[in-house]
C-alpha positions in Angstrom: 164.5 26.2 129.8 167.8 26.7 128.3 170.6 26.9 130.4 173.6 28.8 129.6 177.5 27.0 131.2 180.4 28.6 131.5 183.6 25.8 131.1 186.6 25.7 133.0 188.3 26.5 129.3 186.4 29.9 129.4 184.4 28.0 126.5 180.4 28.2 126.6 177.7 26.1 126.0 173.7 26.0 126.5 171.8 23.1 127.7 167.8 22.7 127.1 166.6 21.3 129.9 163.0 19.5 130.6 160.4 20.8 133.0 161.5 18.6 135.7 165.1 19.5 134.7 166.3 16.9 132.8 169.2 17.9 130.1 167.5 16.9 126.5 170.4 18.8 124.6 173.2 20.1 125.4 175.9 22.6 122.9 178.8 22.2 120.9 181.4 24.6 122.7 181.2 28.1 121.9 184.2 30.4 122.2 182.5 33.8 123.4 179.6 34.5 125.0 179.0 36.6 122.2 178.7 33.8 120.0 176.1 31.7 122.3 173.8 34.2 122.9 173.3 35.3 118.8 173.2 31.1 118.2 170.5 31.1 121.0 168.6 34.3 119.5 168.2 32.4 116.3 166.6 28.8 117.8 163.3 30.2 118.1 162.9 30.1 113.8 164.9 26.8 113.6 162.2 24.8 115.4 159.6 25.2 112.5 162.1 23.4 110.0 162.1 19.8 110.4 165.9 19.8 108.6 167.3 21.2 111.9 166.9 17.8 113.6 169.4 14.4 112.2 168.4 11.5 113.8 170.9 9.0 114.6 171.4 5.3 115.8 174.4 4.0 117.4 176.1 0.6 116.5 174.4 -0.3 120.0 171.3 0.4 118.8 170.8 3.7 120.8 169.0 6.2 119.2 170.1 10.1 119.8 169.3 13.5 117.2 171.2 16.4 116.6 170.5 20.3 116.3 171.5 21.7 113.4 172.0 25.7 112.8 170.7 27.5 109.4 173.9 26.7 108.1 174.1 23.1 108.4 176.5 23.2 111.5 176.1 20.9 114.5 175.1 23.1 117.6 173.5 20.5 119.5 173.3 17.1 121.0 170.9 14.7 122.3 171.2 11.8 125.5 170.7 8.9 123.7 167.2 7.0 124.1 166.7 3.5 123.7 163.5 3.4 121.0 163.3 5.6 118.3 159.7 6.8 119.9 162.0 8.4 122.8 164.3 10.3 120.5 161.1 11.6 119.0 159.3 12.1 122.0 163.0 13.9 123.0 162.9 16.2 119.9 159.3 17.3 120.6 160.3 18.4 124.1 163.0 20.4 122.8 161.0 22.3 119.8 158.2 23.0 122.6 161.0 24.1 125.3 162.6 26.5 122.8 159.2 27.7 121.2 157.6 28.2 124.5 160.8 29.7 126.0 161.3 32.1 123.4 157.0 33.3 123.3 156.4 33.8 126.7 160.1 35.2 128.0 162.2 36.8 124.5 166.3 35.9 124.6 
């Protein structure tokens, strides 16, 4: 499910949440509602392009992946896992959230 959150600056964001409601991404601020919504119309092709997704490891040795949009912008962020396997187990869930959110019920 992707959730869409207003801010208390009157900023936006959307988080992609797991079945059981769990936040596996959540947005870079967007400044209109506008904006959001055409960033969230144009997931749906993103998730076929394994480019969209930088994976990342803290100095802590966390592990946490970004989204990327078509044009190389940050749009997203992961929690941070502790194994790799998590993070990629994380980005699967995301790509089948989006995919399967997008099929059955069109933004």
């Amino acid at each position: 499910m992707i959730n869409i959150k207003k801010e208390k600056d009157n900023s936006y964001r959307f988080i992609v949440t797991s079945e059981e409601g769990n936040s596996l991404l959540q947005s870079v601020p967007f400044s209109s509602k506008k904006e959001l919504d055409t960033t969230v119309k144009e997931l749906s092709p993103l998730m076929n392009k394994p480019s969209v997704f930088e994976r990342k490891t803290s100095y802590s040795g966390k592990f946490h992946f970004t989204l990327k949009n078509k044009s190389g912008n940050v749009i997203g962020t992961s929690n941070t896992y502790t194994s790799e396997a998590g993070m990629e187990n994380g980005i699967t869930n995301v790509r089948n959230r989006i995919s399967n959110l997008t099929r059955s019920n069109p933004l």
